[in-house]
C-alpha positions as CSV (number, residue, x, y, z in Angstrom):
1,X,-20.1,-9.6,-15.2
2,X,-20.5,-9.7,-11.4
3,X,-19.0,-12.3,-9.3
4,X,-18.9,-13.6,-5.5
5,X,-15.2,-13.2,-4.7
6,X,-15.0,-15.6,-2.1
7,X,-16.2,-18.8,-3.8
8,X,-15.8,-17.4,-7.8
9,X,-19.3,-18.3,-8.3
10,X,-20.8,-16.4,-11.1
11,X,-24.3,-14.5,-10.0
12,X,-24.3,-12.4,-13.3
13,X,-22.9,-12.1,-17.4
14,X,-23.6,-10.7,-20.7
15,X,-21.2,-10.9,-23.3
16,X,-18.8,-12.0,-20.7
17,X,-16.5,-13.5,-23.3
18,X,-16.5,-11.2,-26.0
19,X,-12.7,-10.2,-26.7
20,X,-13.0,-5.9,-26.4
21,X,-10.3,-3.5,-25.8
22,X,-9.6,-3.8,-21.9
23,X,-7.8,-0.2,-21.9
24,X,-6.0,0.7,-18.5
25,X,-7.6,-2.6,-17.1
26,X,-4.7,-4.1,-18.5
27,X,-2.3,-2.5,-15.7
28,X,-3.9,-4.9,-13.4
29,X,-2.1,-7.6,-14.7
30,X,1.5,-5.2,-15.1
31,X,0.9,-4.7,-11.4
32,X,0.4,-7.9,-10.3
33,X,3.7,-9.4,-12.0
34,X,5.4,-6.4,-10.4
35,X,4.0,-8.2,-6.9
36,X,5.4,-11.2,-8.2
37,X,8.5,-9.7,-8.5
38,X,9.1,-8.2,-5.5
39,X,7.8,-11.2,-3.7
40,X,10.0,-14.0,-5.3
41,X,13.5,-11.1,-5.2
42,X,13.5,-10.4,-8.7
43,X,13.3,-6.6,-7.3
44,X,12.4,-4.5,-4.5
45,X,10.1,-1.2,-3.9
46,X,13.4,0.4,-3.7
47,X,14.8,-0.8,-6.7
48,X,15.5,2.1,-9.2
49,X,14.4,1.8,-13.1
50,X,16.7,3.8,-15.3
51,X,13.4,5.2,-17.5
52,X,13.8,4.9,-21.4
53,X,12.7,7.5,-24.2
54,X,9.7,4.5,-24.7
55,X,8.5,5.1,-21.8
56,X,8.8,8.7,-21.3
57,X,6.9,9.3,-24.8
58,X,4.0,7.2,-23.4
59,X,0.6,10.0,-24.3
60,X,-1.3,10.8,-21.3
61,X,-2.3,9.6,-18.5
62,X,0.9,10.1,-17.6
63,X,3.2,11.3,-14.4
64,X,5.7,13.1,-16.7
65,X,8.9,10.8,-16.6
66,X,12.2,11.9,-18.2
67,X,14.5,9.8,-20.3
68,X,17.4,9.0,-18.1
69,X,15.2,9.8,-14.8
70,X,15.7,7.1,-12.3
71,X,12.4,6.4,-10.2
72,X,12.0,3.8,-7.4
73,X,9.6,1.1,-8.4
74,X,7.3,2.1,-5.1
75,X,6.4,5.3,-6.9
76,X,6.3,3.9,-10.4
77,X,3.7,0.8,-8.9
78,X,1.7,4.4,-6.8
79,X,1.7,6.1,-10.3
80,X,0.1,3.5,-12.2
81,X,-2.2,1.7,-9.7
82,X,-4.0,5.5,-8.8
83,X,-3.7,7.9,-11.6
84,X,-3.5,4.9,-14.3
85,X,-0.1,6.6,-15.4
86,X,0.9,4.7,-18.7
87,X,4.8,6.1,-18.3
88,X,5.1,4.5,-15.0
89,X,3.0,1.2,-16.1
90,X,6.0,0.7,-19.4
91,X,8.8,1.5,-17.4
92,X,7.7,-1.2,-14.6
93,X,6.9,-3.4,-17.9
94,X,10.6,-2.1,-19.3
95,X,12.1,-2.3,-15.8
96,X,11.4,-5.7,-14.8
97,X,11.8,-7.9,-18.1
98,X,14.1,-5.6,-20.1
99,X,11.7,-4.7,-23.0
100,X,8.5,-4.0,-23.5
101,X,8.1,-7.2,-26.1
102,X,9.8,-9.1,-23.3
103,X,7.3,-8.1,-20.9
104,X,4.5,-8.6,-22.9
105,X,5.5,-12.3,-23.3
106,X,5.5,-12.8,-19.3
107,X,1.6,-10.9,-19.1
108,X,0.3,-13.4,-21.6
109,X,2.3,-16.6,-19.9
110,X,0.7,-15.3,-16.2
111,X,-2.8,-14.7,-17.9
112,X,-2.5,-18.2,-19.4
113,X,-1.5,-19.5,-16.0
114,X,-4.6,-17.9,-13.9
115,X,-6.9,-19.7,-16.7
116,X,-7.6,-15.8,-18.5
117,X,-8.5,-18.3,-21.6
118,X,-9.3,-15.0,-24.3
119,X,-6.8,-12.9,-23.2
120,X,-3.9,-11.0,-25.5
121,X,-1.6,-8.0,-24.3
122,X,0.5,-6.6,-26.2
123,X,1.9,-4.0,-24.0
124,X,1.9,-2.8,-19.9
125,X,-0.4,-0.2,-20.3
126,X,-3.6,-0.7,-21.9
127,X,-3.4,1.6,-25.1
128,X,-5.0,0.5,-28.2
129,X,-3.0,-2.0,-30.0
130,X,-3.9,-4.3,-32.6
131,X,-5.0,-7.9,-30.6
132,X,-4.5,-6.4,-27.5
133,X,-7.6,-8.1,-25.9
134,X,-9.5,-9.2,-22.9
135,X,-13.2,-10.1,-21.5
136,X,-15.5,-9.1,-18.7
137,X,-15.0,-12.9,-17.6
138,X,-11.3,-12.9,-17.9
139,X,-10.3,-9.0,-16.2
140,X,-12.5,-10.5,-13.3
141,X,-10.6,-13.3,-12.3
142,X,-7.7,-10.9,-12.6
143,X,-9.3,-8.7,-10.4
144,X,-10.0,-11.7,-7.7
145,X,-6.5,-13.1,-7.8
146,X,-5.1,-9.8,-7.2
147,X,-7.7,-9.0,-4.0
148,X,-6.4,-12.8,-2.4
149,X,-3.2,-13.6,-4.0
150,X,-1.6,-10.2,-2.8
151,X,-3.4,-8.4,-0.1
152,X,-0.9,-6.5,1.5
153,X,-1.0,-4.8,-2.0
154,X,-4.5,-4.5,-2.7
155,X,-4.8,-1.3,-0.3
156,X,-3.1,0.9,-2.9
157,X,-6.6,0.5,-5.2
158,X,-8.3,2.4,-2.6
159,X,-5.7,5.4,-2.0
160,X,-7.4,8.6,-3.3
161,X,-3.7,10.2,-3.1
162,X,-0.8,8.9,-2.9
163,X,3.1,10.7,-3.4
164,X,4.4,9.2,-6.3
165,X,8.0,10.6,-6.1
166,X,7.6,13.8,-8.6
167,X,4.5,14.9,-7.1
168,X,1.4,13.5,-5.3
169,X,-1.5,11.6,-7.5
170,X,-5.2,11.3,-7.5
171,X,-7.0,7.9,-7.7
172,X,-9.2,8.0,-11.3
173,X,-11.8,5.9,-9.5
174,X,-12.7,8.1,-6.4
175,X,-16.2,9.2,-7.3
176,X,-17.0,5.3,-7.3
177,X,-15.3,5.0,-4.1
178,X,-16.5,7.7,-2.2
179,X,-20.5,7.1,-3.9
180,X,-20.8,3.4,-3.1
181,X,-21.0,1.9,0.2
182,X,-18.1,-0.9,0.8
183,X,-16.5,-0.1,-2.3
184,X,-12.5,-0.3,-2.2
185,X,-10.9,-0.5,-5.4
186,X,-9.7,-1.7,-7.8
187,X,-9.1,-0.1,-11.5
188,X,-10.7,1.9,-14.4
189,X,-9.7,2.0,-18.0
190,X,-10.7,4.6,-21.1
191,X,-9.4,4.7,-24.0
192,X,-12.1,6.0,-27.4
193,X,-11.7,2.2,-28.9
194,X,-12.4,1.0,-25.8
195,X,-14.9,3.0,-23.9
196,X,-15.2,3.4,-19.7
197,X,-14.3,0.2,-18.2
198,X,-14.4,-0.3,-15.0
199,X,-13.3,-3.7,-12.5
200,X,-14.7,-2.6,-9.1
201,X,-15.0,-4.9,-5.5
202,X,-17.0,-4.1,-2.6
203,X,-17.4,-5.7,0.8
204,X,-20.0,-5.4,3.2
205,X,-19.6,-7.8,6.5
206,X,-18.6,-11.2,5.3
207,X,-19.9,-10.5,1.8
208,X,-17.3,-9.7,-1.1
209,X,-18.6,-8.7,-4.6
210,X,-16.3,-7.9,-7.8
211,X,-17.7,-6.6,-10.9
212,X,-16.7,-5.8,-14.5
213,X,-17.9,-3.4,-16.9
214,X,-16.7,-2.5,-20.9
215,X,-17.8,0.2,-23.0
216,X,-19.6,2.5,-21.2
217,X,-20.4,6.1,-22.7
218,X,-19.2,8.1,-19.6
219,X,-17.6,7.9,-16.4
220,X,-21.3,8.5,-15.0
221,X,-22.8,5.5,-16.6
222,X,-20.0,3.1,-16.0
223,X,-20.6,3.7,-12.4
224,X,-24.1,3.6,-12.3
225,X,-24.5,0.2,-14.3
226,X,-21.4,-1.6,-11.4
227,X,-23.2,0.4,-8.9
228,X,-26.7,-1.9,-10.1
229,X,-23.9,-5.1,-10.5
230,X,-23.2,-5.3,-7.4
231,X,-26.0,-4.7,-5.9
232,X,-27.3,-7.7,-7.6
233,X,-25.0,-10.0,-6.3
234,X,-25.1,-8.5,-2.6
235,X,-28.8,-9.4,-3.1
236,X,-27.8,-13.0,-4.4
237,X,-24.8,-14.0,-2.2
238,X,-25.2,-15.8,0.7
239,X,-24.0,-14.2,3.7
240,X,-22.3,-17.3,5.5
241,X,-20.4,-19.2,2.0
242,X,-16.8,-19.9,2.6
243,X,-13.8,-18.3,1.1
244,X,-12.1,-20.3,-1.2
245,X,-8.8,-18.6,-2.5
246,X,-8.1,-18.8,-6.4
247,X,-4.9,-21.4,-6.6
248,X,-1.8,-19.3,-6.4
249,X,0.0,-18.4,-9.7
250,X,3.8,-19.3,-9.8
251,X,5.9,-16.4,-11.4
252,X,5.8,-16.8,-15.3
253,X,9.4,-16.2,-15.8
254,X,11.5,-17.0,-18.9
255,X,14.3,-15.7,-19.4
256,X,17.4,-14.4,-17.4
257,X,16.3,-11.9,-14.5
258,X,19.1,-9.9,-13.0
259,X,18.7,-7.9,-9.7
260,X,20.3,-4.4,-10.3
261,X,19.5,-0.9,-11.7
262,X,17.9,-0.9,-15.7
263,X,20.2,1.5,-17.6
264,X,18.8,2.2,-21.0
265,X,16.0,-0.4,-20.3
266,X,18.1,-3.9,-19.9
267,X,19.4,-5.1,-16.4
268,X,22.8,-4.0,-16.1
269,X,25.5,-3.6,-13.4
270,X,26.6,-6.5,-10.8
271,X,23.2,-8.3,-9.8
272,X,22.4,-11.6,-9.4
273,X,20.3,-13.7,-12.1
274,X,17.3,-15.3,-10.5
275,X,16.8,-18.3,-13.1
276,X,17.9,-18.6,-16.5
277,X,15.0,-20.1,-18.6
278,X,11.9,-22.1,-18.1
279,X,8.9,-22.0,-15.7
280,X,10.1,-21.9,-11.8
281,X,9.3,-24.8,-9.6
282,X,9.2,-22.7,-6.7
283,X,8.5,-19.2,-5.4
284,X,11.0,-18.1,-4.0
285,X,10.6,-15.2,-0.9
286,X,13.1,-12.8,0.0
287,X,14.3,-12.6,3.4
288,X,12.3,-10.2,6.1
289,X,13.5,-6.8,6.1
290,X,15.0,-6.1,9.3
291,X,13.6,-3.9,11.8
292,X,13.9,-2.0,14.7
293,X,11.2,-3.7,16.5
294,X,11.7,-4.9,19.9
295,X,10.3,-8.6,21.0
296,X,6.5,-8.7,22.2
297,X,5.7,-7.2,25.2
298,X,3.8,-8.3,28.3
299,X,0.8,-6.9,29.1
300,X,1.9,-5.5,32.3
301,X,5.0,-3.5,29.9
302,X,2.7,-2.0,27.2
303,X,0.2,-0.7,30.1
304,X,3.2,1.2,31.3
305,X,4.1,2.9,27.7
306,X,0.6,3.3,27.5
307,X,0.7,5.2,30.5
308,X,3.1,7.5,29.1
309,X,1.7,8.1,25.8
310,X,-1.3,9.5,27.6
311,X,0.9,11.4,30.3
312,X,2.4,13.0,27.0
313,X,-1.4,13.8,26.0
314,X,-2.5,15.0,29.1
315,X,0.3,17.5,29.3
316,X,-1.1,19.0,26.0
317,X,-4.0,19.9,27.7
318,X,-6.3,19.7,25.0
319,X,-9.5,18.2,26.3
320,X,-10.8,16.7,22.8
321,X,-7.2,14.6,22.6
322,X,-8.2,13.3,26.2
323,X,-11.2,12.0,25.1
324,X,-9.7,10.5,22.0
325,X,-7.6,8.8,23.9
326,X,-10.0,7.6,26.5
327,X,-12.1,6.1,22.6
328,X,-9.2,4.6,21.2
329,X,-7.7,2.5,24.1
330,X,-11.2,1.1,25.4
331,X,-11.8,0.4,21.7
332,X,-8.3,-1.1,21.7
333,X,-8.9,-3.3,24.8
334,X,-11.9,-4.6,23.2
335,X,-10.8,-5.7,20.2
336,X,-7.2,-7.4,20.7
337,X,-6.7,-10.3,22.5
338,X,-3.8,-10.4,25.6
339,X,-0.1,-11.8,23.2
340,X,1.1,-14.4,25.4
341,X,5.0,-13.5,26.3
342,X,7.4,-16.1,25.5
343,X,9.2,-17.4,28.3
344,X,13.0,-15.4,28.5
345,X,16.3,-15.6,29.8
346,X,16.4,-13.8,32.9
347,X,18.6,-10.4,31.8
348,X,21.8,-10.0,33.5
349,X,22.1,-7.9,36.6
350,X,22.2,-3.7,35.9
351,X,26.0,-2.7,36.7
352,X,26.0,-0.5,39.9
353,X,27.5,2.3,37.7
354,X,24.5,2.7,35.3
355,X,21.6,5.2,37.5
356,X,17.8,5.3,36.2
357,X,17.0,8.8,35.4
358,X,14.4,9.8,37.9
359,X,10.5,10.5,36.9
360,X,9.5,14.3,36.4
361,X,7.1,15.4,38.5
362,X,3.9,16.5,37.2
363,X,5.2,20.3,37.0
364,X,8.0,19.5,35.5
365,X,6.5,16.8,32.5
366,X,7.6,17.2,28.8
367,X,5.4,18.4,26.1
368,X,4.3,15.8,22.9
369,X,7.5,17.6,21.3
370,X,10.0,16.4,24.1
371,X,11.7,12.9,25.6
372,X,13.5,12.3,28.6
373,X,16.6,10.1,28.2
374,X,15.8,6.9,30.5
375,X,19.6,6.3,31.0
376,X,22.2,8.9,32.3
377,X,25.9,7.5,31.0
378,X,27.5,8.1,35.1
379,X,26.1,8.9,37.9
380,X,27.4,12.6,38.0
381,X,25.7,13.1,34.8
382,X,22.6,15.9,35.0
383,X,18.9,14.1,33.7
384,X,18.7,15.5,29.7
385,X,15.8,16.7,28.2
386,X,16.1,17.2,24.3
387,X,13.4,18.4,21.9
388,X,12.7,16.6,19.0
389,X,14.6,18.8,15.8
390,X,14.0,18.0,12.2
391,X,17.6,18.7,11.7
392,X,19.8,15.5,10.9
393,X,17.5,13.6,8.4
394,X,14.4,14.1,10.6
395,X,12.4,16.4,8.1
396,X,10.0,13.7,6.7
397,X,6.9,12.7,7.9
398,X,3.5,10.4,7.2
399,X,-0.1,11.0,6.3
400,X,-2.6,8.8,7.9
401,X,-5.4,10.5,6.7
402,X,-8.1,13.7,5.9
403,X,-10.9,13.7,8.3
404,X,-13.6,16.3,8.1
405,X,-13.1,17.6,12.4
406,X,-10.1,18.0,14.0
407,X,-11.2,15.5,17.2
408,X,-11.3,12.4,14.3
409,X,-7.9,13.2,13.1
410,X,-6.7,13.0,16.9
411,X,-8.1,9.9,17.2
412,X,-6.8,8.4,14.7
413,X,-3.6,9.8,15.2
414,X,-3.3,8.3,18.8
415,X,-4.8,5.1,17.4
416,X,-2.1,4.7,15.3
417,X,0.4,6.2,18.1
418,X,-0.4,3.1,20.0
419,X,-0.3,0.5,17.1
420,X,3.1,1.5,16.0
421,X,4.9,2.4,19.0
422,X,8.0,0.7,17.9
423,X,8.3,2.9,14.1
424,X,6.6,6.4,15.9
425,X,8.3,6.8,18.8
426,X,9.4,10.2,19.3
427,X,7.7,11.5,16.1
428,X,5.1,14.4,16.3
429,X,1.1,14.1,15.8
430,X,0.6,17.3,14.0
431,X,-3.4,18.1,13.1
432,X,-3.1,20.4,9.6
433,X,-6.4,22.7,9.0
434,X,-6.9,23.0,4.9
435,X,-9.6,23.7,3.0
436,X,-9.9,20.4,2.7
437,X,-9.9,18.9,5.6
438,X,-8.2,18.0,8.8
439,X,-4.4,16.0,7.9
440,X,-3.7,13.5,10.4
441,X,0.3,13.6,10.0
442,X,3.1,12.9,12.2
443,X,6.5,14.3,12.0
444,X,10.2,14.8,13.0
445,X,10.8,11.0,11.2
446,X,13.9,10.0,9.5
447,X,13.0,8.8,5.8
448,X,13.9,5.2,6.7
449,X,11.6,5.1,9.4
450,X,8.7,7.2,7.6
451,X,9.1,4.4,5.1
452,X,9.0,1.7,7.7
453,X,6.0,2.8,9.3
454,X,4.0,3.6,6.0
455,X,4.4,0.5,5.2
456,X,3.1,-1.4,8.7
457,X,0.3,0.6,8.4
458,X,-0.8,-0.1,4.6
459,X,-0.1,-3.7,5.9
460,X,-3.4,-3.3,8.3
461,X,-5.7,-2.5,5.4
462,X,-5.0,1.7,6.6
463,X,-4.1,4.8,4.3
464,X,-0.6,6.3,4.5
465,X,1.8,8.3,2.6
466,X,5.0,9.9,3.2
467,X,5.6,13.2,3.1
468,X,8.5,16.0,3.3
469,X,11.8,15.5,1.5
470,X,15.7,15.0,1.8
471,X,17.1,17.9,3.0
């Protein structure tokens, strides 16, 4: 079946509505209540799932859970979004409703709900069970409501890596996504009752196709036959329709839902229920995480800590930085549109005892791996120069990228350097040479703010992972 995803027209389908084994496809759906949950404050990414013997003896694709492990749900969402992990997908099924029969009850509520009219699960991860059931039609609205009803999430379908907590995992769809132009996500399924299914979108300018294929005899044909799907409807869509969002689906919820850690596989410990019984009214959000950010600058104020990002570059003396540099903020000045300042209450007079430190002279400016305080505490007090250390919690880091030259991972780098001022400052760009590749990473971050900044920069549609560990 192929569809237009902005208008949910239908430009192509065979046997769109016979019932088939829908295999991993089915995770789509555990994900996308796991959105639900985080979004309405049934749980966070940082909420911990105590993982049960169930879901630790889940066969292969697996990431090779332990009974009694505790995993965040961030890693247990990475795990079964890219490497199709059916150990992560039942504890997030386990995690969230308390059993995997419990769970299985909410999938076939939500599926209801979204109008999924031939649609039976019988578990969170896709293995064969009997009258565990979907469609072409029916995966493909799933696949459309996850693209618009949770796009800050949709990213993760397009990660070819991603750390999942125990180790780092690789996306089962990445020949699709590397072989077809536009292509960015979002799940595959196998299983030998079920064949190579495949739910793919691709966008190209205004234009965005999602397709859906069951049964194919290898991973090669699968991808050739959405490869000729969506090139039909590319062909047949209209370049200028309008986007019409699927209606939202409220949360499916029915019975008690208790914030707090999952020992042996049921909420326990002091949380707070969400709603007893019955369909919710509303959705309920959780509050903004704070941050560190400071309010919006004026234009006149970013030029300036532009200015010293690229004083900080220039002192590297590495002429392919320069010019990455010189790209990315004429790029930047082209694309974003001046942020008008709100008006402010004018900021109390400096006390005479507090002395500016004074600017370094051009002999005497720090490398990318130093910072100058800007305050001295008295006036007697010496200017201090300190060097970034890894020491005190600062040993993690982020992944923005592999880039096949060096100068494109310093671009990117100082692209992102710019963006995320607030989260990077003081961190390290570091370039890493592999066989692979050139790693685009920055360093010398806390694992709050590694975190912090993945997560602003997923937010924009980008790739990032963190990397390092406690120490």
């Amino acid at each position: 079946m192929v569809m237009d995803a902005r208008t949910g027209e239908v430009i192509h389908a065979q046997n769109a509505d016979t019932p088939l084994h829908p295999a991993s496809l089915t995770k789509m759906m555990t994900l996308y209540i796991a959105f639900q949950a985080i979004e309405r404050g049934e749980v966070s990414l940082d909420t911990e799932f105590t993982i049960t013997s169930d879901a630790a003896s889940e066969p292969p694709s697996k990431l090779g859970l332990r009974t009694g492990q505790k995993m965040k749900l961030r890693y247990l969402i990475r795990a079964a979004a890219i490497k199709s992990a059916n150990d992560a997908a039942t504890a997030i099924g386990i995690g969230i409703s308390g059993s995997e029969a419990a769970f299985a009850d909410r999938m076939n509520r939500t599926a209801a709900a979204m109008g999924m009219r031939s649609t039976s699960f019988r578990n969170a991860n896709g293995l064969t069970a009997n009258g565990h059931l979907s469609t072409a039609r029916d995966m493909t609205v799933l696949g459309r409501h996850l693209i618009y009803d949770f796009p800050q999430y949709y990213n993760l379908f397009s990660r070819r890596e991603a750390d999942a907590g125990m180790r780092v995992v690789y996306n089962t769809n990445r020949r699709f996504l590397d072989a077809y132009e536009g292509a960015d996500g979002i799940k595959t399924g196998f299983t030998n009752a079920a064949g190579y299914n495949l739910v793919a979108s691709a966008q190209r300018g205004n234009v965005r196709i999602i397709g859906t294929v069951f049964g194919g005899t290898s991973t090669a044909n699968r991808n050739a036959k959405m490869a000729e799907l969506l090139n039909m409807g590319f062909a047949q869509a209209t370049s200028n329709a309008p986007v019409r969002k699927p209606a939202p689906v409220e949360p499916q919820v029915g019975q008690a839902v208790v914030v707090g850690s999952t020992e042996g596989g049921a909420p326990q410990g002091a949380g707070k229920t969400i709603r007893v019984s019955g369909l919710v009214q509303t959705s309920l959000r959780p509050n903004t995480r704070p941050t560190n950010e400071a309010p919006a600058l004026a234009i006149a104020e970013t030029d300036a800590i532009a200015g010293a990002v690229a004083a900080a570059i220039v002192a590297a003396s590495a002429p392919s930085v320069e010019e990455a540099l010189i790209d990315v903020i004429a790029s930047a000045e082209a694309a974003e549109e001046p942020v008008p300042v709100a008006p402010s209450a004018t900021p109390k007079a400096r006390p005479e005892e507090i002395v500016l430190a004074m600017a370094t002279t051009e002999a005497e400016t720090p490398t990318e791996t130093e910072e100058t305080l800007a305050l001295a505490e008295t006036p007697t007090e010496p200017l201090v120069v300190t060097r970034v250390s890894t020491s005190g919690g600062h040993n993690w880091g982020i992944n923005v990228g592999r880039f096949a030259s060096r100068y494109e991972a310093e671009r990117v780098l100082l692209k992102v350097a710019l963006n995320e001022m607030s989260t990077l400052d003081g961190s390290l760009r570091r370039v890493v040479q592999s066989p692979r590749g050139y790693d685009a990473n920055f360093m010398g971050l806390t694992r709050e703010t590694a975190d912090l900044a993945c997560r602003r920069i997923q937010a924009r549609g980008s790739s990032c992972f963190m990397i390092g560990q406690d120490g």
